[in-house]
Every structure is written in C-alpha cells, then in structure tokens.
C-alpha positions as CSV (number, residue, x, y, z in Angstrom):
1,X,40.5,-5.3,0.6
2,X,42.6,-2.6,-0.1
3,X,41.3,0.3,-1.3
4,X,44.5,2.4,-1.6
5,X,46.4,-0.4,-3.9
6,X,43.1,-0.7,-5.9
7,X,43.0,2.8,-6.7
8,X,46.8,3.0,-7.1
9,X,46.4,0.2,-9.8
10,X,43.8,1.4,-11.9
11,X,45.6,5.1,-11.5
12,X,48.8,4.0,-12.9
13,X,47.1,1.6,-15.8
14,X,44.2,3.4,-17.1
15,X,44.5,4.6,-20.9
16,X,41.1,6.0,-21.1
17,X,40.0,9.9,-20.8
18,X,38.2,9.5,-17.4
19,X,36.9,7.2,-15.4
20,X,35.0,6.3,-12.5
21,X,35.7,3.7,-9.8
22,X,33.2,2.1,-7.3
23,X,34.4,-0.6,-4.8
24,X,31.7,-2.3,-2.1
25,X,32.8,-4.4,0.2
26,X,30.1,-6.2,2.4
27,X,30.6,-8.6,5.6
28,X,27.2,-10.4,6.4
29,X,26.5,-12.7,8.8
30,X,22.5,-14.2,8.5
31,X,20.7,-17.1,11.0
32,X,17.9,-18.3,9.3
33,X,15.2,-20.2,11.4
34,X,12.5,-22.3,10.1
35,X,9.5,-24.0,12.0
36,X,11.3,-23.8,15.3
37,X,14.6,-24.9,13.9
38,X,17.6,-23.4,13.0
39,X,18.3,-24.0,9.4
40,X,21.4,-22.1,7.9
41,X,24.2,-19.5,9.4
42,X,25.8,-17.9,5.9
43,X,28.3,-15.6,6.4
44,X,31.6,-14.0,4.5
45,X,32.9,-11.0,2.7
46,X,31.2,-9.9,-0.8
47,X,33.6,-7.6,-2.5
48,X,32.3,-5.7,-5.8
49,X,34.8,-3.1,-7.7
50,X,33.4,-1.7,-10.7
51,X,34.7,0.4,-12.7
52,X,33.3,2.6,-15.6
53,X,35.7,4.7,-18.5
54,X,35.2,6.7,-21.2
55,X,37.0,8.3,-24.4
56,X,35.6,11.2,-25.4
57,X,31.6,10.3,-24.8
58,X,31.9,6.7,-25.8
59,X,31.9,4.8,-22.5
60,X,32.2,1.2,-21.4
61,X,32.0,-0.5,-17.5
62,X,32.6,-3.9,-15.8
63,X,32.5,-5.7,-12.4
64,X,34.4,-8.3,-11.0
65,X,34.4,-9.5,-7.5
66,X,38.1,-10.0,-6.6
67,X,41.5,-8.0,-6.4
68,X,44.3,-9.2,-7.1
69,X,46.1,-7.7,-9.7
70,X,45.1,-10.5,-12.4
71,X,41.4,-9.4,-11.8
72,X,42.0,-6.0,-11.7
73,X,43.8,-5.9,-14.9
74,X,41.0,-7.6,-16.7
75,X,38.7,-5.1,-15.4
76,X,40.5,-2.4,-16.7
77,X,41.1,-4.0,-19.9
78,X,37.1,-5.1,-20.2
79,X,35.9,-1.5,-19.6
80,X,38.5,0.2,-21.8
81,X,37.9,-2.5,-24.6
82,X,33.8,-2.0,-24.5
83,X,34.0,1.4,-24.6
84,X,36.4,1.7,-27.5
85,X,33.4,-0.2,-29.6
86,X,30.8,1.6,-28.2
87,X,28.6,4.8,-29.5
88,X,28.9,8.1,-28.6
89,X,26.6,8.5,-25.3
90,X,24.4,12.1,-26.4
91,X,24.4,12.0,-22.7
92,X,27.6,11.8,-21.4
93,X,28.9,13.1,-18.2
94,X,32.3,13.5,-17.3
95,X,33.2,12.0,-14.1
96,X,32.6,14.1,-10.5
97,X,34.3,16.5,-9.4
98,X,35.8,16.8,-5.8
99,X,33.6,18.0,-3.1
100,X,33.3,18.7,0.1
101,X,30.6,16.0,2.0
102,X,29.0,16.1,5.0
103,X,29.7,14.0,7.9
104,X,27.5,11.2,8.6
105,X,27.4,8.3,11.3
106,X,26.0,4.9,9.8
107,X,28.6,2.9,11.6
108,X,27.8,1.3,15.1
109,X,30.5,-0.7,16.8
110,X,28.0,-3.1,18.5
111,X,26.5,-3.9,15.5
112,X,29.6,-4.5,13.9
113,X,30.8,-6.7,16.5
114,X,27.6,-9.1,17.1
115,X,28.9,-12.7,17.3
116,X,27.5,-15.3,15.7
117,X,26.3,-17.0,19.1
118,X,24.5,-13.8,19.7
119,X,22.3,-14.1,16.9
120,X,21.8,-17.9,17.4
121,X,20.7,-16.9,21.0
122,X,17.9,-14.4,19.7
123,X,17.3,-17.5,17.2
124,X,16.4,-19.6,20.0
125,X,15.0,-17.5,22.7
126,X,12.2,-16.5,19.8
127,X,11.8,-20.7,18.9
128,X,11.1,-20.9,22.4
129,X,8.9,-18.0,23.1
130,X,6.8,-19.7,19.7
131,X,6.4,-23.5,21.8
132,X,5.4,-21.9,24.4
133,X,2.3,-20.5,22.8
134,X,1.9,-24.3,20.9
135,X,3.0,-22.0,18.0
136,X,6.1,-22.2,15.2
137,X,7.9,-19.3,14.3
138,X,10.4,-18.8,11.1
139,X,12.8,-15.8,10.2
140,X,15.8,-14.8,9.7
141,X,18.5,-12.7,12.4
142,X,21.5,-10.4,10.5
143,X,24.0,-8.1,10.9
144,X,26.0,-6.0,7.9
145,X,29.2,-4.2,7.8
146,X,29.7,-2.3,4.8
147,X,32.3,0.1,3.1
148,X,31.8,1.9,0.2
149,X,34.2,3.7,-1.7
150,X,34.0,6.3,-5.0
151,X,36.7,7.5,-6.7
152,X,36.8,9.5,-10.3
153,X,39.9,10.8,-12.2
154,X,38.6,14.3,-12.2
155,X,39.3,13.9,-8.5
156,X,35.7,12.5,-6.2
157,X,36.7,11.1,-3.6
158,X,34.0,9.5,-1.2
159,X,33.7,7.0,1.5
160,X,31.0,5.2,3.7
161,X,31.2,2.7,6.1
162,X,27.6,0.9,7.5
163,X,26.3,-1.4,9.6
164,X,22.7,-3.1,9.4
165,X,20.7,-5.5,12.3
166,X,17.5,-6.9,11.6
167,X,15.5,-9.6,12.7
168,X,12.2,-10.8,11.7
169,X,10.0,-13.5,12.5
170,X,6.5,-15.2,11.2
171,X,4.4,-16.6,14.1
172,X,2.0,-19.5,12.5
173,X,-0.3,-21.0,14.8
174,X,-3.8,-23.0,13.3
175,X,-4.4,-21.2,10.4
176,X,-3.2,-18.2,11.2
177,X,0.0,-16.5,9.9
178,X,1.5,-12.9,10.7
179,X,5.0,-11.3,11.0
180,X,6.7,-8.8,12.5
181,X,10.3,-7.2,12.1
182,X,13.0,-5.0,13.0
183,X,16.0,-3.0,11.2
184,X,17.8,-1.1,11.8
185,X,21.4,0.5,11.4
186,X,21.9,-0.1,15.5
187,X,21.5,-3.2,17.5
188,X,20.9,-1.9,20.9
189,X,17.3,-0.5,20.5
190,X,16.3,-4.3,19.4
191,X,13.8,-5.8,21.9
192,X,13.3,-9.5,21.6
193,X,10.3,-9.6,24.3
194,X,9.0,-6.5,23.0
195,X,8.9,-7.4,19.2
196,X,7.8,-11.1,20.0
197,X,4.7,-9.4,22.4
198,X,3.4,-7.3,19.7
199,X,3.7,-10.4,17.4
200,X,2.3,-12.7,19.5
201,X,-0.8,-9.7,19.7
202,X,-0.9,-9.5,16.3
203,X,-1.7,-13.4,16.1
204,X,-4.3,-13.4,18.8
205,X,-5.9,-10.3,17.3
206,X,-6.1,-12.4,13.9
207,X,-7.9,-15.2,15.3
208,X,-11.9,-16.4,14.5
209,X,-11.3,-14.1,10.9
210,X,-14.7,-12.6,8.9
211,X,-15.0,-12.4,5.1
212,X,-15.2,-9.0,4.2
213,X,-16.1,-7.6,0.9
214,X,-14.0,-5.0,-0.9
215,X,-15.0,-1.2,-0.5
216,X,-13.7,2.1,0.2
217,X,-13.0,2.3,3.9
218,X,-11.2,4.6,6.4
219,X,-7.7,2.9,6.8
220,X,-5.1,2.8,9.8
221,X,-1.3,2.9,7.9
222,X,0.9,1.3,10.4
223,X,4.5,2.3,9.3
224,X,5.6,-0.9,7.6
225,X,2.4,-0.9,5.3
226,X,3.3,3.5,4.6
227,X,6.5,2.1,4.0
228,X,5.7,0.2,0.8
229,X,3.8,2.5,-0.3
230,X,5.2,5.7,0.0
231,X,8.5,4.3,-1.7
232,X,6.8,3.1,-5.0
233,X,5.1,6.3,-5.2
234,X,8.7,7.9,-4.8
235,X,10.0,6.0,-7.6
236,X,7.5,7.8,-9.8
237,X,8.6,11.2,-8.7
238,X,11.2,11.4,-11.0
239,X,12.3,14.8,-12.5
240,X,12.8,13.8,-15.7
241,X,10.1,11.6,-16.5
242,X,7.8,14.4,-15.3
243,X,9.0,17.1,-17.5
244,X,8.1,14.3,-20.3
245,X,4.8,14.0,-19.2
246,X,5.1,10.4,-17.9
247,X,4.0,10.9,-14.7
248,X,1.4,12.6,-12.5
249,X,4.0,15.0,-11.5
250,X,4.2,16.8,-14.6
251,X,4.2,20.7,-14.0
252,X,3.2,20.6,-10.1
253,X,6.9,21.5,-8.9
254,X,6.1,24.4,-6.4
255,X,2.9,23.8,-6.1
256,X,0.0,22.0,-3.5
257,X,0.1,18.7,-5.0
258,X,-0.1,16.3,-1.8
259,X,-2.4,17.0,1.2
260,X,-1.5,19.4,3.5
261,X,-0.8,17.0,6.2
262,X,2.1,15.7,4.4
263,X,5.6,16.0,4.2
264,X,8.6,14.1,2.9
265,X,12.1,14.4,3.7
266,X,15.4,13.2,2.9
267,X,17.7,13.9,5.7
268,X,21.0,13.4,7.9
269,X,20.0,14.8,10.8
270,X,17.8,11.9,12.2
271,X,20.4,9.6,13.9
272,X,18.2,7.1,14.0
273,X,18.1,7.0,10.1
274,X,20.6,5.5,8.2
275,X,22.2,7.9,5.5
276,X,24.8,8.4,3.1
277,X,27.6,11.1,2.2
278,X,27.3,11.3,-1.3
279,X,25.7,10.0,-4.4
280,X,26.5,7.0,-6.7
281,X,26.9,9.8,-9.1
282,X,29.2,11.6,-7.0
283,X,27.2,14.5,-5.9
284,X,27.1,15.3,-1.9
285,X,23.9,15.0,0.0
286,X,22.3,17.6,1.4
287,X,18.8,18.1,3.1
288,X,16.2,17.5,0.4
289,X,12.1,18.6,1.3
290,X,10.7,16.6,-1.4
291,X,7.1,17.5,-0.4
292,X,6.6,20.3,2.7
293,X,3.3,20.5,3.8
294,X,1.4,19.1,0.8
295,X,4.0,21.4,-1.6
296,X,5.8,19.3,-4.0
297,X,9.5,21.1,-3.2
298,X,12.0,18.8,-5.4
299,X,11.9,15.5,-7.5
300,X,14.9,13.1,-7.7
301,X,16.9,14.3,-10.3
302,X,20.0,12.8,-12.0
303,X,23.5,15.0,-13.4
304,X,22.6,15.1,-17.2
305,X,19.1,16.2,-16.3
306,X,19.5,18.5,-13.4
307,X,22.1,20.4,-16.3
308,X,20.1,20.2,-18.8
309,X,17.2,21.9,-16.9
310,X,19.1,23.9,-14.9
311,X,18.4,22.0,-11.6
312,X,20.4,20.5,-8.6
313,X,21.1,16.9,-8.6
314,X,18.9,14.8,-6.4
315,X,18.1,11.2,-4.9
316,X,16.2,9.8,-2.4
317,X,18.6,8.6,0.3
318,X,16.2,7.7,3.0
319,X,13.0,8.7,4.3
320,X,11.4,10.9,6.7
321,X,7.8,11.6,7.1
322,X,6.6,13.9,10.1
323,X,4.2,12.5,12.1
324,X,1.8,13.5,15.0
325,X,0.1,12.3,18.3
326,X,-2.8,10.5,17.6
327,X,-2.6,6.7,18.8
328,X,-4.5,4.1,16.8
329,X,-7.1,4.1,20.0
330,X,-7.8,8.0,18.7
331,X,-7.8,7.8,15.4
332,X,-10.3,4.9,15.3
333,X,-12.6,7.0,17.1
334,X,-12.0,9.6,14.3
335,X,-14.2,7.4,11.8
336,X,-17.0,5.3,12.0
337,X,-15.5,2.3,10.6
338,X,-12.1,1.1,9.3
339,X,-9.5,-1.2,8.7
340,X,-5.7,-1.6,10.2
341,X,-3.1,-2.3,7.6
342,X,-0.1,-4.2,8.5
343,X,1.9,-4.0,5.4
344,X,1.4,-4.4,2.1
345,X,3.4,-6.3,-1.0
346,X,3.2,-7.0,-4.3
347,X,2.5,-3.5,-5.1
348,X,3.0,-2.9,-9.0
349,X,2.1,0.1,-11.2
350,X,-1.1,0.1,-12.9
351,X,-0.7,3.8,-14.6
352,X,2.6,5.6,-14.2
353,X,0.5,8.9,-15.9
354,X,-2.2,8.7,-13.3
355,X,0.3,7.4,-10.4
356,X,-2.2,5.0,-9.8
357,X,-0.8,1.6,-7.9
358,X,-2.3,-1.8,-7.1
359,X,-1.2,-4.2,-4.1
360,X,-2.4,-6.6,-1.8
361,X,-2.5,-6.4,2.4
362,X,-0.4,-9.0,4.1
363,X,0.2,-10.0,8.0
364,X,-2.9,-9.8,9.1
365,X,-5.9,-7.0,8.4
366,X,-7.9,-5.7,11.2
367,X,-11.8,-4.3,11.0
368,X,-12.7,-1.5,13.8
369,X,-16.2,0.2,14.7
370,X,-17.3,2.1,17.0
371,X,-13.5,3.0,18.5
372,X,-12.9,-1.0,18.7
373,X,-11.3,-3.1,17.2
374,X,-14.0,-5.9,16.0
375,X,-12.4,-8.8,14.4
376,X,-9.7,-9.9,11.9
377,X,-10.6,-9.9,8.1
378,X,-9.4,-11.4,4.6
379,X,-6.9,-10.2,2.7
380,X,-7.8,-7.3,0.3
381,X,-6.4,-5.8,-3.0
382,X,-6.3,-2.2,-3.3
383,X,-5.8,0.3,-6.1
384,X,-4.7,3.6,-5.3
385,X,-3.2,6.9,-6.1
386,X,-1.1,7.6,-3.0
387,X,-0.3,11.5,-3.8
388,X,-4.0,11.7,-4.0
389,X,-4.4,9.7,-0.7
390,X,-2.4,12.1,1.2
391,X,-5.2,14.5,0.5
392,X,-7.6,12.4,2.6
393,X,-5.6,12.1,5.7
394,X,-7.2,12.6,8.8
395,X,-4.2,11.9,11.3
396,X,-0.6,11.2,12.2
397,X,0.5,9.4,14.7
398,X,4.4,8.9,16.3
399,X,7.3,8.3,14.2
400,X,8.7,4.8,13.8
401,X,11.7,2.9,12.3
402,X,10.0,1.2,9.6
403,X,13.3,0.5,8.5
404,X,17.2,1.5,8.8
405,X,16.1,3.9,5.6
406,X,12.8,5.0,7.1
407,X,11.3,6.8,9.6
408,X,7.8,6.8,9.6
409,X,4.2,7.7,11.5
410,X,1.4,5.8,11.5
411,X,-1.6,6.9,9.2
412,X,-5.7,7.2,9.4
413,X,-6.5,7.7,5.6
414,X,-10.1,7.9,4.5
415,X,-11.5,6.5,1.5
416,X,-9.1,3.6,0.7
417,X,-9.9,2.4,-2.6
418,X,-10.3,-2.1,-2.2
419,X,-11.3,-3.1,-4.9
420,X,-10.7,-7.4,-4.4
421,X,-10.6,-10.1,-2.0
422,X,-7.6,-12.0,-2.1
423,X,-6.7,-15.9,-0.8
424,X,-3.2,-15.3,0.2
C-alpha cells in the first residue's frame, strides 16, 4: 500500500466540495487450535480505503479493498455519483480541520515481528500442557499490524500504526469447560505457564459443581467479567441521546451519578494501554475523565452535537478504571457470602431509559462463605443497572489488562441482581 499515491490520486481527481479519506491496512496472522490439534494458520494483508465526499451538504461514501488506479477511480466515481443523488444532510459537517495530535506508541517491534513458528510453538506447548492433565484445550494465537491513515481536503492529516497479540484457550476436561485469555498491544508480558496455571486452577476450582438458585448476592468482578460490562454501559453514555432523554444520563452531567468509588478514564498515558491519535472524525484525543470519583465529568460526544450544544467532541478510545489493593482473599472476607464472576456475555439492553442490562456468566462461577471459596456453581442470568451498581461497591483490587483497550481492577459489588439459572 501506498498511502502517498492514494492520496495523490484522489487529490488530483476529486470534483466534489470536500471530502474525506480513510485507508486501513491490516497484516494478521491467526493459529487456531482445536481439541489438541492445530486446525488452521490464516494470514495476509486486508486493505480498506474509503472514502466519503460531499457538495454542498448532500454527501455520498464508498469502500473498496484494492488500489490500483482502476479501483481507485471507481471509488471516487461511486462516492461523487451517490452524493450527487442524495438529500441535503441537516447535519452536515465539513471535513476536519488540521490539528496538532499527540504522540502515542501502539507499535511494538516484537509483536510485529512474531513468526509464524512462534505462534505454532505456544499452539503446541498449550496442546501439550492440556494431555498432560488427560484434558483438551482449543483457541486461537494472533498477532496484528495495523496502519491507519485520515486525510480531509480541508487539510486532517492523521496516522496510526498498531500492533495486537493475543492468545486464548478453553481447557475441557469431564464436563467441565472454562477459558482464559490474553491481549494485548505487546507480546513480551505474555506468559504461557502462567496463563495455562491460572486456567488449569480455574478448571479444578470448577469441579464437583452445586445448583444454586438465583438471588441477589455480593459479587467478586474479575476484570474480564467488568470488562463487558462496563463497555455496554459506556455505549449508553452517549451525549446526545441523553440530552433527548433516552438514557439514564439525562441531566446528571456534573453531578454524583456513579458511586464514589468509581472512576472512568480515557487516557494515553498508560503505556500498557493501547490508544489512538485522533478520532474517525478527525478530532485529536486528549485525556477524557468520563466519571471522577462517582461525578459524571463528560459523555461521548460527536462533531454536529458537541456544536450544536456548545460541547467538545468526545469518544471513548480505551478504558481505564482505578483500582485498589484488596485481593479476592480480602474482599471475600468483606461479605458474608458471594460469588466470583469470570466474565460475562450475551449482555443485551433491556431499558436504554433505565440503563438497565441483562446477561449471562460464562467460564466458570465460583460460591465463597465464610472467606472461602466453597464450590463451583451454575451459570446465572443477571439483570442490572451498572451506574447504579457502582454505588454498591465495597472494594477495588489491582489493575489488570483485561484487554489491549482496557485496564481494569477487580471488583466486590454487593447486591448483584440474578434473576435465572441458565444451562449453558
């Protein structure tokens, strides 16, 4: 890919008033292992330019996935000829200006140069740690290089280059079936004995499971379960939908919305965290409190809005939330009695006005009394406001990578709202 000639091209052939160009261009590499076997190595480039014009406030886009000058020219055309057609956008927003952006570090030379035979040797060495234990593991090993490029005609210019690891596994041994994983924007902190321990402990912990019927109950949060949640309840804290009254949001900017335990960041000064320069929307990041000690500070906000309210435009670029000291062995002497959440999935919305969520535990749920941890338990479904459970939080433990985007703590709630067993 060339990024220069592409830009040249669509420079010297564009008809339209303005216009704003986005190339991605991706080189994956993924080793995916099933029941002790090595199934599939997929790698290659993915290229994506797309590029969006306007005349006046009628606008038109398209993407294509090559260029050569052929493909590049039909782009152009494609865009220019849909927005011809198209209605007047009420709001429309001239392309970005040019900024100044701050410097970030996303790129890792190790990452980017893991060979394929390095990833098929984690492969195996986990598919060998799984027989020993008369056990099968499956997953999937990768590595990501990325650049990202945005230009605009009223003079934007941005670029980001990436890398990505990760590598996860799914122990199954008998009937019982847990996972752990690991991403990350750097491959050196990856631990294959380490991650494999904890998931081997997660397994045994599982073992000789007790039905449990649903309640509200003190939970532990390990990071990959806070994870889920905390980005769906981030999707609702949009700035705009608030000021309409669609969310819970509506009229608490500034004020003690969240528990006073909890805080939110987005930020580019936690090198473990990947990051990003600038917006799609051509805006530079900066350091964005969205919640600071319970105070609900800012709310993702997009150009036409922030104007039209006389805001700054936001987005959530990754995530940092503060944590503490307490270890799971302290916090479960906190409560009587509790639960340990792995992670959750299949989280959906059950009332955007209330902010109140539903979703199901996965990877194993653990029951603790007394300090100790008793035995392993069903799966559960929950429903739950999370801004209101940050009110009920007893403790934080140490940050984690819970992701290459997130940097979490672990997290004794009280009160969890279960409301359903589950089968899977």
């Amino acid at each position: 890919m060339n990024i220069e000639r592409i830009a040249q091209y669509i420079k010297q052939h564009v008809t339209a008033d303005d216009y704003t160009l986005s190339v991605s261009n991706w080189d994956s590499h993924e080793t995916r292992f099933a029941q002790n076997s090595i199934t599939q190595h997929i790698a290659g480039p993915k290229l994506d330019i797309t590029l969006h014009v306007s005349y006046g406030s009628k606008s038109g886009s398209c993407t294509v996935n090559q260029d050569d000058d052929t493909t590049l020219a039909f782009l152009l055309k494609t865009a220019e000829d849909i927005a011809k057609i198209a209605p007047e956008d009420p709001e429309f927003m001239p392309s970005a200006t040019a900024v100044a952006l701050p410097e970030v570090d996303n790129c890792d030379a190790e990452t980017r140069s893991l060979s394929p035979k390095q990833m098929v040797e984690i492969v195996q060495k986990a598919i060998d740690k799984a027989k020993a234990m008369d056990a099968t593991v499956s997953g999937m090993t990768e590595k990501h290089y990325g650049e990202s490029y945005l230009l605009t005609k009223n003079g934007f210019v941005g670029n980001n280059r990436r890398t990505e690891f990760g590598h996860s596994m799914t122990l199954k041994k008998g009937t019982v079936e847990t996972k752990v994983d690991y991403n990350a924007k750097r491959f050196a902190p990856f631990n294959l004995d380490k991650d494999f321990a904890r998931l081997a402990a997660q397994a045994t912990a599982l073992e000789g499971m007790q039905s449990f019927e649903p309640e509200k109950i003190a939970v532990i949060l390990r990071p990959g379960a806070l994870q889920e949640l905390m980005w769906f309840m981030g999707w609702m804290m949009n700035r705009r939908q608030s000021d309409e009254g669609f969310t819970p949001f509506t009229d608490q900017l500034g004020k003690p919305f969240f528990g006073d335990k909890f805080s939110w960041y987005s930020t580019l000064l936690r090198p473990e965290l990947s990051s990003t320069p600038y917006s799609f929307e051509g805006y530079a990041s900066v350091e964005i409190p969205w919640v600071e000690n319970g105070v609900l500070k800012t709310m993702p906000t997009n150009r036409y809005w922030a104007q039209k309210v006389g805001s700054t435009p936001s987005s959530t670029y990754n995530m940092y939330i503060p944590g503490g000291t307490a270890t799971e062995e302290e916090m479960m002497q906190l409560v009587p009695r509790g639960l340990i959440i792995n992670r959750f999935w299949y989280i959906r919305t059950v009332d955007a006005k209330k902010g109140e969520l539903t979703g199901m535990t996965r990877d194993g749920v653990l029951y603790f009394e007394d300090g100790k941890v008793k035995n392993a338990i069903n799966n559960l479904r929950f429903n739950e406001i999370p801004h209101a459970a940050t009110r009920r939080i007893l403790a934080l433990g140490a940050n984690e990578l819970a992701s290459s985007h997130a940097l979490l703590p672990t997290m004794l709630i009280d009160g969890f709202n279960f409301v359903d067993k589950t089968t899977f």
